[in-house]
C-alpha positions in Angstrom: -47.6 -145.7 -312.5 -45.4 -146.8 -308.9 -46.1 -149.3 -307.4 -49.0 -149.1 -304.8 -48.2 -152.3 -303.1 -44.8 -151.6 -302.6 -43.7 -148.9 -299.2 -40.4 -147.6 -298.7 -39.3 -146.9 -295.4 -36.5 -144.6 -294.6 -35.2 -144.3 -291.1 -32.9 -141.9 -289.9 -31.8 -142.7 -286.0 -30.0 -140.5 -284.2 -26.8 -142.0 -282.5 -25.5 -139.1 -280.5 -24.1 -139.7 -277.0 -27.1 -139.1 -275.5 -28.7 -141.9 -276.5 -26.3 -143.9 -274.7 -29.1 -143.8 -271.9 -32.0 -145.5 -274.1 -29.7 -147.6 -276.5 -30.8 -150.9 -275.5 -34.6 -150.1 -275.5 -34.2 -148.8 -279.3 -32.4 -151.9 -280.1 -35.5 -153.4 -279.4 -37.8 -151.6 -280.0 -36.2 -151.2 -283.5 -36.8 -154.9 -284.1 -40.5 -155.1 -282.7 -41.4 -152.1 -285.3 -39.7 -154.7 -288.6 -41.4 -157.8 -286.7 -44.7 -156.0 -286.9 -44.1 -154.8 -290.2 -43.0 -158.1 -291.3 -46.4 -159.0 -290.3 -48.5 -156.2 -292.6 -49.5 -156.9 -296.1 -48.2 -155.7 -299.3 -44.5 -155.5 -299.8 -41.8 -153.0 -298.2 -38.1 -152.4 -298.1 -36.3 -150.6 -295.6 -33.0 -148.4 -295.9 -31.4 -147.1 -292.0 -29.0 -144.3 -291.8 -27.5 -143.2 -288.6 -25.9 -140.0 -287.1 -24.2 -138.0 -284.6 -21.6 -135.5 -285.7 -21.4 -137.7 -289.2 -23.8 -139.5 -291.0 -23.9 -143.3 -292.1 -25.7 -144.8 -294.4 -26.2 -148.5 -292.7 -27.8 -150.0 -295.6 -30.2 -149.5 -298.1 -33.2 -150.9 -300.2 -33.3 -153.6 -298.0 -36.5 -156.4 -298.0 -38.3 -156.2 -294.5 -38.2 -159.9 -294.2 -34.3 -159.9 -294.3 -33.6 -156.3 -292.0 -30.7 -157.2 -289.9 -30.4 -156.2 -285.9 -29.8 -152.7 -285.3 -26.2 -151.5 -283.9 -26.7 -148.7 -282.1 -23.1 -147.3 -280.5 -24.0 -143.8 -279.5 -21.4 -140.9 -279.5 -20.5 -137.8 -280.4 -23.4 -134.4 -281.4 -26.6 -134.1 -283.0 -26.4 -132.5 -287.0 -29.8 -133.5 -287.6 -30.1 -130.8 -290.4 -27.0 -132.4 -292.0 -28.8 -135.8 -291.5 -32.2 -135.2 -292.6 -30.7 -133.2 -296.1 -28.6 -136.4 -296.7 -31.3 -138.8 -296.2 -33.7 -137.1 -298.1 -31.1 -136.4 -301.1 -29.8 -139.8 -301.3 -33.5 -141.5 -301.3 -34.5 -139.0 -304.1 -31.7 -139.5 -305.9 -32.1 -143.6 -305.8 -35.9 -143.1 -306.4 -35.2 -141.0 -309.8 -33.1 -143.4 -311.1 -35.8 -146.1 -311.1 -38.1 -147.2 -313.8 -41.4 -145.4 -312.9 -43.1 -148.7 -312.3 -40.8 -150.1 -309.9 -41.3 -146.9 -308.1 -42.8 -147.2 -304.6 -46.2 -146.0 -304.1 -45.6 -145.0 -300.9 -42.5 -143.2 -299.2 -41.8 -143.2 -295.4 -39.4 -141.4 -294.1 -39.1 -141.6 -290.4 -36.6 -139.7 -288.4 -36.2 -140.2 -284.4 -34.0 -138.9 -281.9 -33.7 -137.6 -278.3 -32.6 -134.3 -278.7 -32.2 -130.5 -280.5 -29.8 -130.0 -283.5 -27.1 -128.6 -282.1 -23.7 -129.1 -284.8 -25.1 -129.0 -288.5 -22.1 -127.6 -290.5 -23.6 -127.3 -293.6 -27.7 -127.1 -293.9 -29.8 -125.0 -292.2 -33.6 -126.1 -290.5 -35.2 -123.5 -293.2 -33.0 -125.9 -295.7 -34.4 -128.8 -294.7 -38.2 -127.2 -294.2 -38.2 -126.5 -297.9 -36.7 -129.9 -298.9 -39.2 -131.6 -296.5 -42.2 -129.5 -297.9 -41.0 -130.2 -301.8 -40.9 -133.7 -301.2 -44.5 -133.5 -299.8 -46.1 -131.9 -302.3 -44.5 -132.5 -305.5 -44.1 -136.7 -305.1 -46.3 -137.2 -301.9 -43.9 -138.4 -299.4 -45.0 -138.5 -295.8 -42.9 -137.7 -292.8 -43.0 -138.8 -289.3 -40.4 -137.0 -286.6 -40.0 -139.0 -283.0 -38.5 -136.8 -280.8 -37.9 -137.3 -276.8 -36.5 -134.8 -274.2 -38.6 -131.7 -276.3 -41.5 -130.9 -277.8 -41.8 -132.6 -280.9 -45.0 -130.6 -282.6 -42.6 -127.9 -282.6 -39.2 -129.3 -283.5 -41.4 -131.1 -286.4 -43.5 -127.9 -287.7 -39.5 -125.9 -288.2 -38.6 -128.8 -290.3 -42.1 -129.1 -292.5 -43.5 -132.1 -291.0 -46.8 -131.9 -289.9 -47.9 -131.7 -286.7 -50.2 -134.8 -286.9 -47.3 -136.9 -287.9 -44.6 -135.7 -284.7 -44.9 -137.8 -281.7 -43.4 -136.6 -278.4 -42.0 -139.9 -276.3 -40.7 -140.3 -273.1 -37.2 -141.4 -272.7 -38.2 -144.2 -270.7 -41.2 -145.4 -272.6 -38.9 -146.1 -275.7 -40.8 -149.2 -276.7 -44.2 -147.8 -276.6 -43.3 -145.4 -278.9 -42.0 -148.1 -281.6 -45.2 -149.7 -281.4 -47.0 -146.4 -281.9 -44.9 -145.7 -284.7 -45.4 -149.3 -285.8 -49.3 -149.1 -285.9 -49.2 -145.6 -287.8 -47.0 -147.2 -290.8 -49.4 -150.0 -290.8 -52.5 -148.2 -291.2 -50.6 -146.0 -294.0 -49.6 -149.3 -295.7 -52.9 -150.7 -295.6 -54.6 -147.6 -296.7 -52.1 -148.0 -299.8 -53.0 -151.4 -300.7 -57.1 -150.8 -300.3 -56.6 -148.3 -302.7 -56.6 -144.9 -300.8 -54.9 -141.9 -302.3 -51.6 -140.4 -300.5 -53.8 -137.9 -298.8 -56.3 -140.2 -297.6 -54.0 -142.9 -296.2 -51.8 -140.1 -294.7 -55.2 -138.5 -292.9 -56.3 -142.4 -291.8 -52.7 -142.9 -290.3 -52.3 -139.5 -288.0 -51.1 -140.6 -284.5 -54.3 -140.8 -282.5 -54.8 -138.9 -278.5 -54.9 -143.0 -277.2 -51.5 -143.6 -279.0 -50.3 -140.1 -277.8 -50.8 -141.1 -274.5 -48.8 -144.3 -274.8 -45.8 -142.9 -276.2 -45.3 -140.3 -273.0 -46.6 -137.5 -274.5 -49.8 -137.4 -271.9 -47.2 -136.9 -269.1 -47.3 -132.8 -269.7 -50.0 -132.7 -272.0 -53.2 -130.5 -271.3 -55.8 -133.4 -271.8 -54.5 -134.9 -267.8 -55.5 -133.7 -264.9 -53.0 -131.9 -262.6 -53.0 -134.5 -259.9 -52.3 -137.3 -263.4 -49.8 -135.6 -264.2 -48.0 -135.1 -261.0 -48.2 -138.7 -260.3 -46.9 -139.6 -263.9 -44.0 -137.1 -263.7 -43.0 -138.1 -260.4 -42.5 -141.7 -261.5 -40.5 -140.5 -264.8 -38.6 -138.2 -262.5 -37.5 -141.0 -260.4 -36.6 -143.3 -262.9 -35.3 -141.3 -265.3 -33.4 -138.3 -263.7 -29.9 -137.8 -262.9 -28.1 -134.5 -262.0 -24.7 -134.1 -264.5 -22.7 -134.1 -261.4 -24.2 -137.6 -260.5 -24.2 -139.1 -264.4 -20.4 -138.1 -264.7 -19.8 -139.4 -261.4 -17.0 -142.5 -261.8 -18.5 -146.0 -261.3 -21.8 -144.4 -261.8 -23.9 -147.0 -263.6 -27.7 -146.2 -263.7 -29.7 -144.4 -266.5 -28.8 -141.5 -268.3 -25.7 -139.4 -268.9 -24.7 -135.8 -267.8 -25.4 -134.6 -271.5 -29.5 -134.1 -270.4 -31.8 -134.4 -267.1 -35.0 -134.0 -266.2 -35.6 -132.3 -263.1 -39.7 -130.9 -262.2 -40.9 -132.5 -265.8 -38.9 -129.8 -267.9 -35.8 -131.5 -269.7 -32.3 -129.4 -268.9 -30.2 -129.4 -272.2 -26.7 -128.9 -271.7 -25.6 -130.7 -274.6 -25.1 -127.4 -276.5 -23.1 -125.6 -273.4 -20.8 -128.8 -272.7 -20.4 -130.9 -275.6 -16.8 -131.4 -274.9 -17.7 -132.3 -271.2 -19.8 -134.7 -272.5 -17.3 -136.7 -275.1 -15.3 -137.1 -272.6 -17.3 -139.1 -269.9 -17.7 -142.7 -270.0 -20.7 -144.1 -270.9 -22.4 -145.6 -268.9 -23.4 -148.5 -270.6 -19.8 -149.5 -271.9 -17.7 -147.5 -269.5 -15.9 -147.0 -272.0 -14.3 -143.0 -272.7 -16.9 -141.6 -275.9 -15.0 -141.1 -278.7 -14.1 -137.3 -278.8 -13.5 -136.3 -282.4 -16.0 -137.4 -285.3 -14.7 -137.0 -289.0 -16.2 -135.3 -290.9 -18.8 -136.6 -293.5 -17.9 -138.1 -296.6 -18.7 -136.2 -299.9 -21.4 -136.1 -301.4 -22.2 -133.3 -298.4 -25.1 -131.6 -297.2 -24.7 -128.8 -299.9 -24.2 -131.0 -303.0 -27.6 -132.6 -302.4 -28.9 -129.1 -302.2 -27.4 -128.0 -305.9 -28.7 -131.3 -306.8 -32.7 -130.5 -305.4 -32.2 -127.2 -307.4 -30.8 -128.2 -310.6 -33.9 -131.2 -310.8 -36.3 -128.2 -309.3 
């Protein structure tokens, strides 16, 4: 049998250029979520990959009391599909090769970023749906997708997650939606260690309406009044919004960058139109010229993990 005291936690942070605008609040936010988890019984290990236009494995299999502090250096595109079949290839791969008992009872993997896919080379979202969905039902891992600047529900249900386990965040409510994500893996983890089966601690730790709310995802939502609303995206408008022309402006040094703004509560992606607009503006928390070419990832790629699901299938 695994072990039910034991969680693994796999995170998979997008580090695009567009996170150059809420770097500093994941940073933190990052290390309130291991302090917190530091915090919950039972034991739990951690592994953090990264991406952009490549993927990086940052480490892996790593005790929670010893997590270092995140570097976050945005750049480049989102491959998310290439990210998320990476991720979820490698952590099988490292899971198989254990004795059964030294197996964790419970698998996490968490993926968060604030915006669409938009340069996978290799894997597809129907790809990563049936990868996601295998994992799920054949060895019970649970899946939680953080996604600001769109709807998350959706983004989450093309990719097989659940919708009970997305959470839609506002870019400027970053550290609220750590904690959410913080109090979900602890009621999972607790669940676990009282006992309850996968499906049970999985039901127990579905993001509630109040935690919702919290995260930013209350600001459009149906359950608010139209006058709430109004007055909640009016203050996100005028903290958070930037036109490109503005963002991309030189010496320009608030929030944002010309890659996304929000203008009447809807986002304006232009990430996809402009990426090479965008890699070559200065961010504006360096001002500093992004890098404009990413290599390429290392081998094993998106496709070997693929022939590798399907040859253990």
């Amino acid at each position: 049998m695994t072990d039910s005291a034991l969680t693994h936690i796999y995170v998979l942070l997008d580090r695009s250029g567009s996170m150059s605008a809420i770097a500093d609040d994941t940073v933190g936010g990052f290390a309130a979520f291991v302090r917190e988890q530091q915090s919950v019984p039972g034991r739990c290990r951690l592994s953090l990959a990264q991406f952009d236009d490549s993927y990086e494995r940052v480490y892996a299999s790593v005790d929670i009391q010893d997590v270092p502090a995140l570097d976050l250096q945005p750049r480049g595109s989102t491959a998310l599909h290439d990210a998320m079949v990476r991720l979820i290839g490698e952590a099988g791969a490292e899971l198989a090769a254990l004795p059964e008992d030294q197996r964790p009872g419970t698998v996490l993997v968490a993926v968060l970023t604030d915006g669409h896919e938009n340069s996978s080379r290799e894997a597809t979202g129907a790809m990563v749906k049936e990868l996601v969905e295998r994992q799920q039902s054949q060895w019970g891992w649970q899946f939680t997708y953080l996604g600001a600047n769109q709807d998350a529900v959706l983004t989450a249900h093309g990719l097989g997650i659940r919708a009970e386990d997305a959470l839609t965040y506002a870019a400027g409510n970053v550290d609220a939606a750590f904690h959410v994500q913080s109090a979900k893996t602890r009621r999972l983890r607790e669940a676990r260690i009282g006992g309850a089966s996968l499906a049970d601690a999985a039901a127990a730790a579905a993001y509630t309406a109040e935690e919702r709310d919290a995260a930013g995802e209350g600001l459009r939502g149906p359950e608010r009044s139209p006058a709430a609303q109004e007055t909640a995206a009016g203050a996100f408008r005028r903290e958070r919004c930037r036109p490109p022309s503005e963002a991309t402006a030189p010496g320009w040094r608030g929030r944002g960058c010309g890659c996304q703004a929000l203008c009447g509560g809807r986002v304006m992606d232009i990430t996809s139109r402009a990426v090479s607009s965008c890699s070559s503006v200065s961010s504006p928390r360096s001002r500093k010229p992004m890098a404009t070419t990413v290599s390429r990832m290392v081998r094993p790629s998106a496709t070997d993990f693929l022939a590798i699901f399907a040859a253990f299938s």
